[in-house]
N, C-alpha and C positions, 0 to 999 in steps of 0.2 A: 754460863752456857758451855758444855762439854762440844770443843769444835774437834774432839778429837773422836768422838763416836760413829758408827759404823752403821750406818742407816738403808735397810735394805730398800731401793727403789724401783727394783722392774715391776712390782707388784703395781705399783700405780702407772704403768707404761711410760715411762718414764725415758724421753728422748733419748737422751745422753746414755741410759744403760741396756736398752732395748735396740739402740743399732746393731751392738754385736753382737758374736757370741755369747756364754755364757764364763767365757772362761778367758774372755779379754778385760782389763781394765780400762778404762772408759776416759780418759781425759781431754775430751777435745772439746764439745760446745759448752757454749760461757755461762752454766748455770751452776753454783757451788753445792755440794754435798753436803753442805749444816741446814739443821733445822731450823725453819723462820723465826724472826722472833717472836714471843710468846705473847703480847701485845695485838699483833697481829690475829694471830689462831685464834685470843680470844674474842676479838672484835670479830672476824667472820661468822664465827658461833653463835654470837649475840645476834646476829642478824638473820643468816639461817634461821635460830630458834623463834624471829619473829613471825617467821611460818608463810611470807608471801612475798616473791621473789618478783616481782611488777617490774613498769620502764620507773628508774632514778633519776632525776636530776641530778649533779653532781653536789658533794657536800657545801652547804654555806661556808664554811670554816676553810676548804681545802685551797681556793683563788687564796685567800688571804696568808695561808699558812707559807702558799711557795713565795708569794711577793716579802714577806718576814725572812724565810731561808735566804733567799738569793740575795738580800742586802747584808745578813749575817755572815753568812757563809762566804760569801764571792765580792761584798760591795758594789754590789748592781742595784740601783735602783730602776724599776717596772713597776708597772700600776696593773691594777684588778683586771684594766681590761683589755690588757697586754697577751693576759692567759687564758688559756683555752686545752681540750683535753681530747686525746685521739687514742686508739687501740696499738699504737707503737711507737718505736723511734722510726722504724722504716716503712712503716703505715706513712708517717710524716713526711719524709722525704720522697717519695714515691707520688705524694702529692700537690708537693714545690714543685715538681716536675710539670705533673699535671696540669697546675696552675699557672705558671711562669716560663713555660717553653712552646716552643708549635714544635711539629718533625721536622730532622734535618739539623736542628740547632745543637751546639757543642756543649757539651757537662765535666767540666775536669775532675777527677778525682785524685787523690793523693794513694799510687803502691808501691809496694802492698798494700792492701787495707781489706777489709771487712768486706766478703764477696756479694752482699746486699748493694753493697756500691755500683758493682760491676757489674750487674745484670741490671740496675732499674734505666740507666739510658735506654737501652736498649728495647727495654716493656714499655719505652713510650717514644719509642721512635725517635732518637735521637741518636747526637754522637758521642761516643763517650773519649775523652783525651787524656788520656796516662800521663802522670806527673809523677815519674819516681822519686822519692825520698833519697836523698844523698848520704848514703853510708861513710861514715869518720871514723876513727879510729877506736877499737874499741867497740866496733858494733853501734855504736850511736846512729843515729838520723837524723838530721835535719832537712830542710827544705832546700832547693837549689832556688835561689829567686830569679834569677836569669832566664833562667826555662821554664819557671813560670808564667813569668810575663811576656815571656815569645810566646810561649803557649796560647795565653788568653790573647795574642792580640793577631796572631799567624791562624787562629782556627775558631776568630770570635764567640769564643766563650761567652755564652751566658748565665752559666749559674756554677758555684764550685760549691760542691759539699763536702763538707771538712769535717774530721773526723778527731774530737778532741776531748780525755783524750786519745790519743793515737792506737787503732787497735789494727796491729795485732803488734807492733812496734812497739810499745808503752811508752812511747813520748806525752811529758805534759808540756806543750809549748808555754813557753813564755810571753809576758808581754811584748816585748819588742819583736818575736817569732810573730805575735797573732798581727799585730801592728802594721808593720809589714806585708804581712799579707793583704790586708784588711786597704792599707793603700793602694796596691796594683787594683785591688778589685774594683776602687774606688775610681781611679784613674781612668779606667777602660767597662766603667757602667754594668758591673758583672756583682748579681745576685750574689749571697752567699748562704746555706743552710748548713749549721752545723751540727753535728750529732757529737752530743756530749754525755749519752749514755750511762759515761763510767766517769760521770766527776767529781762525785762520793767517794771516789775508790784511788786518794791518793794518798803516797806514803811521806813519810817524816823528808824533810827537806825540800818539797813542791809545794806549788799551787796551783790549783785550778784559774785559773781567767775565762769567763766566757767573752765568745770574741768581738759580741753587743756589745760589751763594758769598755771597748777601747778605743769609744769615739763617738762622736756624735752622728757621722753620717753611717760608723760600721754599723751603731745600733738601728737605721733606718733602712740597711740593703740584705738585715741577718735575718733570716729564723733560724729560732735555738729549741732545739729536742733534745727532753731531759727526760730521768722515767725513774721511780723508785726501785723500779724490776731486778736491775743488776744490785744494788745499793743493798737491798734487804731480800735479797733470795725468792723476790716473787715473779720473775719473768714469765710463768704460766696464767699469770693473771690479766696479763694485757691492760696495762696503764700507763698513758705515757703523757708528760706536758710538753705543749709547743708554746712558743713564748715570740710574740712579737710585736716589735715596738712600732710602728707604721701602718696610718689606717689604710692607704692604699693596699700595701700587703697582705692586713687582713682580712681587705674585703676581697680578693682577688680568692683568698684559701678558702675562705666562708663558700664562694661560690662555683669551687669544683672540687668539693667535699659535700655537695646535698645530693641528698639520696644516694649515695657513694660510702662516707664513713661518719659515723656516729660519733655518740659518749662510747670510751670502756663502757662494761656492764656496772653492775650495782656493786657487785660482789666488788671487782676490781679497785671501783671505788673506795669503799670503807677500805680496803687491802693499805690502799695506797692514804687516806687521812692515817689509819692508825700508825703506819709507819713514820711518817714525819712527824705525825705530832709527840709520838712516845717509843719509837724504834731507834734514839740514839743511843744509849748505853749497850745494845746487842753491836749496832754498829763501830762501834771502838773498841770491843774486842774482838770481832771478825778482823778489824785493819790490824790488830794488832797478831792474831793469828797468819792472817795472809802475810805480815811483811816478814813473820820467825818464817815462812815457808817458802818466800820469796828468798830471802839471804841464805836459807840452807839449801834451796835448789840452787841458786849462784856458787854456792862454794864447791857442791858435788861435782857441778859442771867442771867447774875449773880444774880440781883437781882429782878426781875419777873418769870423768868422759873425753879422753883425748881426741881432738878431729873434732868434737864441737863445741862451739863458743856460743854466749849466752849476755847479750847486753841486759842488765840487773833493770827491772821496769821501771818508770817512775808513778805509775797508775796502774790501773785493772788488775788483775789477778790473773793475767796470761803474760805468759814466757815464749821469745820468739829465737828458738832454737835454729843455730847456723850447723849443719850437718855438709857446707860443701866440701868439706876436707875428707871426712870419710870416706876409704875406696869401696863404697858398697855397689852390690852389683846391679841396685834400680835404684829408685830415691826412696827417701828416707823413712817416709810414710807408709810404704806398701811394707818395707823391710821390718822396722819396727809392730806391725800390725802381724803380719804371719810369721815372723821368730823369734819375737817378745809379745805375743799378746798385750801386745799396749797398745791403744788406739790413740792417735792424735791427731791435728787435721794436717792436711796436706796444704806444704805450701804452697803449690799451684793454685791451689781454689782463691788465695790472695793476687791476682796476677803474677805475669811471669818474673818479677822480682821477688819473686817465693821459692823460684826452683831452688831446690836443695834443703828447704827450710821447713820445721815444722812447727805447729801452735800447740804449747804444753800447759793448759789449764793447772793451777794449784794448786785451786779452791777445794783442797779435798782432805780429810782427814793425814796428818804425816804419815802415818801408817799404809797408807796407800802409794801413796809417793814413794816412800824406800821401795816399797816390793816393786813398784812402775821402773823404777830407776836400776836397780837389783836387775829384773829382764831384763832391760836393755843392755846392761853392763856383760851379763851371759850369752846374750845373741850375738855380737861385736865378740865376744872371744870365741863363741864357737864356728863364727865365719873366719877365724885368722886375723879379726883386723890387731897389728900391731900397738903395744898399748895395753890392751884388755887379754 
């Protein structure tokens, strides 16, 4: 697989290259610039070519294939009829809400985070409670546990949706991280949904834990949303698995999901069997591309970008760039956008433990990246900043 080719995308309107200009480089929302794997293409093709696109059932093979993954992969044991299958990770979460909340009732999030977080309280009439992430040396994050448990128990928390791993931070928590948590929630009878999205997507010296796996009663208070989409470069296909071990639970989601949210589509479907069942060799050298452009955007950072600092991810394929040191004259995101034509997202749209910060996707050919990196480095000298 050539992850280093240059694949023209506005033709297919394509989000990420269609918000700007035509003369900006595009690095901000979380979908990679390689080509799917080819596994994929040809399974959709195959299907396509059968010429009648009708309602699908989902694959016989695909329930069986994640309960196989997730014991390989994670050592979780779940059964067949744990899983089930919705049009997102945040379709998912959006309807843990629906289901497990009245209005008025409190939702914690952990920010920064993923601004789908931020806004679903609120589209269902609730409250949402900011949990910031405790900055350590070094850019790191972890959890404050103290203020979390004030949190859940000062503003009766009912359901916390965790985000793991951690986007836009790249935390992959650890056992005793998930553990921990996993007991406040336990202690004070508080739901938990966690979106694990990006659990494919860790690098040499992690591991993924889901936060089901770390207890008997975690696995009875979780749902866990997982999705091929980011894994294997199909998030326009809208497939995602929810996984839960509790029949109370499931009958609760079964019944404010009717007539509300479906299966993915057909397409979606075959998308997401052929990937698990014959998308791993694409997938181990994408990680293995993403982590050479992970260590060479750390190293640029360090020593070419003076003023900001870059904690090295332990997951996903995004970079959360610290820009508070730079004397620039707004934040960092408008600056880079109109004097480097580089787009990246705005830390604010993470809540307010974003100001100053921006989201720098890497999933992108090197070649892009130098030139992204090149502007910025020329906009920072043409404003004065000291350093550049």
């Amino acid at each position: 697989m050539d992850f280093d080719a240059l694949i023209e995308r506005r033709q297919t309107k394509s989000l990420k290259w269609c918000l700007y200009d035509h003369d900006v480089i595009p690095l901000w929302v979380a979908d990679m610039d390689f080509r799917c794997p080819q596994v994929v293409l040809d399974a959709l093709k195959d299907r396509v070519d059968q010429g009648i696109l009708g309602y699908d059932l989902p694959p016989d093979e695909l329930a069986p294939l994640i309960v196989e993954r997730m014991k390989r992969l994670y050592n979780w044991d779940i059964a067949l009829t744990d899983v089930s299958f919705v049009p997102g990770c945040v379709t998912g979460f959006n309807l843990a809400l629906r289901a497990y909340c009245q209005p008025g009732d409190a939702v914690l999030v952990q920010t920064p985070v993923y601004p789908p977080f931020l806004s679903a309280p609120q589209s269902h009439q609730l409250r949402r409670i900011d949990n910031p992430l405790r900055e350590m040396e070094g850019g790191r994050c972890e959890v404050d546990y103290d203020l979390f448990e004030e949190q859940i128990i000062r503003e009766h928390v009912k359901l916390f949706i965790l985000c793991n791993p951690h986007n836009p931070v790249g935390r992959v928590f650890t056992r005793n991280e998930l553990q921990r948590m996993a007991e406040i929630c336990a202690a004070h009878d508080v739901l938990i949904c966690s979106d694990d999205i990006h659990c494919d997507l860790i690098f040499d010296g992690f591991q993924h834990i889901p936060m089901a796996s770390t207890s008997l009663d975690a696995a009875h208070r979780t749902i866990t949303l997982i999705a091929p989409s980011k894994t294997f470069n199909i998030a326009g296909l809208h497939a995602s698995v929810m996984i839960i071990q509790d029949d109370e639970l499931k009958e609760r989601m079964c019944s404010a999901r009717k007539g509300l949210v479906g299966n993915p589509g057909s397409l979606s479907l075959v998308a997401a069997l052929a990937a698990y069942q014959h998308g791993q060799p694409w997938l181990e050298e994408a990680l293995a591309y993403l982590e050479a452009n992970r260590d060479w955007l750390a190293e640029q950072v360090a020593a070419k970008m003076p003023g900001i600092r870059m904690f090295k991810p332990e997951g996903t394929f995004l970079a959360w760039l610290d820009c508070r040191q730079l004397p620039l004259p707004g934040d960092p995101y408008h600056f880079f956008l109109e004097n480097a034509r580089v787009g990246l997202n705005n830390g604010l749209e993470f809540g307010e433990e974003g100001r100053g910060f921006v989201r720098f996707n890497f999933a992108s050919p090197r070649s892009l990246l130098e030139e992204a990196l090149k502007r910025m480095r020329q906009a920072l000298h043409s404003a004065g900043v000291t350093g550049y």
